[in-house]
C-alpha positions in Angstrom: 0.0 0.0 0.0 1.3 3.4 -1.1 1.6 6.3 0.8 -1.0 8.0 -1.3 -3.5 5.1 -1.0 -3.1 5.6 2.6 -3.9 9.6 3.0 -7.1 8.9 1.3 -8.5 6.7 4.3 -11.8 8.9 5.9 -12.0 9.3 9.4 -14.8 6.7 9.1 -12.4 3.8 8.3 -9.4 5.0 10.7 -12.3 4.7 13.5 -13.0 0.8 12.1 -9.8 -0.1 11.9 -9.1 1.0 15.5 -11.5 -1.1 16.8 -9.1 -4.1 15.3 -6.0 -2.6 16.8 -4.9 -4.4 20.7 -6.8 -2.2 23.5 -4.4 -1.1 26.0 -4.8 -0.1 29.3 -3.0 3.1 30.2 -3.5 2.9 34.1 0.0 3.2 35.6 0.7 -0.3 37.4 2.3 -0.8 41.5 6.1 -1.1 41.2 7.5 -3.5 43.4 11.1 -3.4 43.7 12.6 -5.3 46.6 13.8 -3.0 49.4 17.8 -2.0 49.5 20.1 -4.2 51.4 20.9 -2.8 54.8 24.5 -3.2 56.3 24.1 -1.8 59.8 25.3 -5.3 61.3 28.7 -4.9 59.2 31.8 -3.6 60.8 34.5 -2.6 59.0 38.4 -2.9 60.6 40.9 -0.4 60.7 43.4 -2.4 58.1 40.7 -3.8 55.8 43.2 -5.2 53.5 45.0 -8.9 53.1 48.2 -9.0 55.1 51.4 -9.9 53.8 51.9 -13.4 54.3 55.8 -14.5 55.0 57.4 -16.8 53.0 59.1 -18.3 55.8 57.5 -19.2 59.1 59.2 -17.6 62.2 60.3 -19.5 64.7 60.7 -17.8 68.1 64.4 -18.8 68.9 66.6 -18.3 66.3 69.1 -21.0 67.3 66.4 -23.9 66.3 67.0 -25.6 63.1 64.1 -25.6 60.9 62.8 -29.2 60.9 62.3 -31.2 57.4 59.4 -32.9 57.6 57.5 -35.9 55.6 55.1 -35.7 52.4 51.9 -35.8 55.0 49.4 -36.2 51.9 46.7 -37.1 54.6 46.1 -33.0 55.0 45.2 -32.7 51.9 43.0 -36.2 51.5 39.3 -35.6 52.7 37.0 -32.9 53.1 37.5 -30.2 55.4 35.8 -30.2 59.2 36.9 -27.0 60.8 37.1 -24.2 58.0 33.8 -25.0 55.8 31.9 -21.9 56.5 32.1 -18.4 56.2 32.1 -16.2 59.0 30.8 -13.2 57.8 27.8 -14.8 56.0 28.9 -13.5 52.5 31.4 -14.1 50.2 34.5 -15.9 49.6 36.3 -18.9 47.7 36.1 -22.3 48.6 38.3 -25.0 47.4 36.7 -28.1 46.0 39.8 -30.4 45.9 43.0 -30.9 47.7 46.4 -29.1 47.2 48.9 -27.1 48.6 49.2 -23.1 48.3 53.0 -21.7 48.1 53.7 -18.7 48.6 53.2 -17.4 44.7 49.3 -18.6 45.2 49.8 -16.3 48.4 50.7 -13.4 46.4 48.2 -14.0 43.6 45.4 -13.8 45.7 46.4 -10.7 47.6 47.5 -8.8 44.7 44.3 -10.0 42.7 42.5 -8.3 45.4 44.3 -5.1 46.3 43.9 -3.9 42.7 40.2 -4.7 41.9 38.1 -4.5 45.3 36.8 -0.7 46.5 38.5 -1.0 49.9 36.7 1.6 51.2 33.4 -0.5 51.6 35.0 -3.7 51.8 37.2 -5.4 53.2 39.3 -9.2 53.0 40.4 -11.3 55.6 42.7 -14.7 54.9 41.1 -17.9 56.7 44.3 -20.1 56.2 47.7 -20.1 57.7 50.6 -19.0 56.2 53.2 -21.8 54.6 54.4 -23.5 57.3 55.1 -27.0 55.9 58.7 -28.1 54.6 59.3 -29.2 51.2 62.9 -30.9 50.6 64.2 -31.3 47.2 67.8 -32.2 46.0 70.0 -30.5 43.5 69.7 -31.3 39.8 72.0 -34.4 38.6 72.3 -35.1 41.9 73.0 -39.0 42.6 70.8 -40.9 45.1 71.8 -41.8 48.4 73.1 -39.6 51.3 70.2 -38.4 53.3 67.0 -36.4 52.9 67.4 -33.3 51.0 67.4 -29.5 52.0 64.4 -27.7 52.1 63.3 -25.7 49.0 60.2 -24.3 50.1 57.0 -24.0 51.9 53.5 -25.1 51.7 50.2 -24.8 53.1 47.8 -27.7 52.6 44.0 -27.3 51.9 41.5 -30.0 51.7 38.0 -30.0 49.6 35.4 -27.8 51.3 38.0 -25.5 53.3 37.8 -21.4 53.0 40.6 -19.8 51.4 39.8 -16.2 52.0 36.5 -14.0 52.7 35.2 -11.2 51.3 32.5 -8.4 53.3 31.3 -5.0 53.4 28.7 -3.1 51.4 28.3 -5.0 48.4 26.6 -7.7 46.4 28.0 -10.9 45.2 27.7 -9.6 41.7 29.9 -7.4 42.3 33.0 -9.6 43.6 31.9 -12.7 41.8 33.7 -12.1 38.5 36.7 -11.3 40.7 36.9 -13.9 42.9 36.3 -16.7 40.1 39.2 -15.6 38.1 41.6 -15.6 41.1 39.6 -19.3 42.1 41.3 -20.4 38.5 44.9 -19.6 39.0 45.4 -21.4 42.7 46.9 -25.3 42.2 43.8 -26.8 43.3 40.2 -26.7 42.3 38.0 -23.6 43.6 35.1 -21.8 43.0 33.4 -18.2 44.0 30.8 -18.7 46.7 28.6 -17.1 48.9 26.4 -17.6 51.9 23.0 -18.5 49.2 24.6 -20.7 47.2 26.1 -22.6 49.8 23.1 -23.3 51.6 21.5 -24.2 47.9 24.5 -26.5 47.4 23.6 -28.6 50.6 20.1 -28.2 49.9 20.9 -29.8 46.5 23.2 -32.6 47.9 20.5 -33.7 50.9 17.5 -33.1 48.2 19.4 -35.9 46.0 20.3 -38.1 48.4 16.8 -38.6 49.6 15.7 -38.8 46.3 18.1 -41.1 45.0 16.0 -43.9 43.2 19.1 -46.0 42.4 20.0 -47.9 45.5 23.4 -49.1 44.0 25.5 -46.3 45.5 29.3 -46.3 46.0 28.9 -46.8 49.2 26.2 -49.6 48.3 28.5 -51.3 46.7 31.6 -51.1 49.1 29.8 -52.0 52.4 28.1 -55.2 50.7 31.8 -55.8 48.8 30.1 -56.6 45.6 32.7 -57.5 43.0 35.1 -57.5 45.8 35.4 -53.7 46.2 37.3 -53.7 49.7 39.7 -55.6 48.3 40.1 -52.8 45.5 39.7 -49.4 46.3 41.7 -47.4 48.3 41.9 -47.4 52.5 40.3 -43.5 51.8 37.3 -44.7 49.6 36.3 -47.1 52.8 35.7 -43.9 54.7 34.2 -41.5 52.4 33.1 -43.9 49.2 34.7 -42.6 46.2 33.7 -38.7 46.7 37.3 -37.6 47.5 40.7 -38.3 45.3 
């Protein structure tokens, strides 16, 4: 249809050919926007930022050698008991496998931070220790034999669940999340972003799916009744928690 065409509608046919057009209601409708997150139960400290962490541990009396010590994978098998929950109640990361931080990861995560996060609404507090286990290692070409080696560095281990660091102030988890999960990426072990709602969906999920399970013939199933000889098998660490940690 031309524009001509269209000029020579009468008033008459405009008024039929609203009647065809979608009536709509102009009657202003109730906003209802959720009220603003309130932070009056948030303090924030006097040094809100990460503290250097030494790459050394200090011992009090200077005259004590520092002890070598052995591999001590157990720390790093299992999930974590102590260290699983965030004390503030917002953010953080949370390591979903075993490892061990040196001091680079150290450094990673502090520097990550210092450069991104608003400092003067927020504020970051560490919830490991610093590297305090001894790693020997001996010299390149160096022949076998003649004692343990000399100690090259230091470690800290972390097992599945534990908190590496938290997060808190006056912000939202969008804000910190994109932050936090590319710092989660570069540490030796696997780790995620995580906050106090997806947590408690997490374990919500895990208990919802346990319950619901309709297949009986579980991991653990299949251990406790030693079908195909499984104790026999698997490791002394899949009696106790069935396959769900390496």
């Amino acid at each position: 249809m031309t524009l001509q065409r269209m000029l020579k509608f009468t008033t008459s046919q405009l008024t039929g050919c609203a009647a065809l057009l979608p009536q709509v209601n102009n009657v202003r409708g109730i906003k209802n926007f959720k009220p603003p997150i309130l932070y009056e139960h948030i303090q924030m400290p006097e040094r809100p930022k990460l503290h250097y962490i030494d790459r050394v541990p200090n011992y009090s009396n200077s005259q004590i050698r520092p002890p070598k010590m052995h591999k001590m994978l157990g720390l790093m098998r299992g999930p974590e008991t102590v260290h699983n929950k965030l004390i503030h109640k917002q953010y953080g990361i949370q390591a979903t496998g075993g490892g061990r931080m040196r001091f680079v990861h150290f450094e990673v995560i502090r520097m990550g931070l210092l450069r991104k996060l608003d400092w003067s609404r927020m504020f970051a507090i560490w919830r490991v220790d610093s590297p305090w286990q001894a790693v020997t290692k001996k010299g390149q070409g160096q022949r076998m034999g003649g004692g343990k080696g000399n100690i090259d560095h230091y470690v800290t281990p972390i097992r599945s669940g534990r908190i590496i660091i938290e997060i808190a102030g006056h912000c939202e988890y969008v804000e910190v999340k994109d932050i936090l999960s590319k710092i989660s990426a570069k540490l030796p072990f696997k780790a995620k972003a995580v906050s106090q709602e997806t947590m408690e969906w997490d374990l919500a999920k895990e208990q919802w799916q346990s319950e619901n399970n309709q297949n009986k013939y579980t991991m653990e199933y299949l251990i406790k009744n030693n079908m195909d000889d499984l104790q026999r098998k698997v490791k002394k660490i899949d009696h106790l928690y069935f396959g769900k940690y390496v």
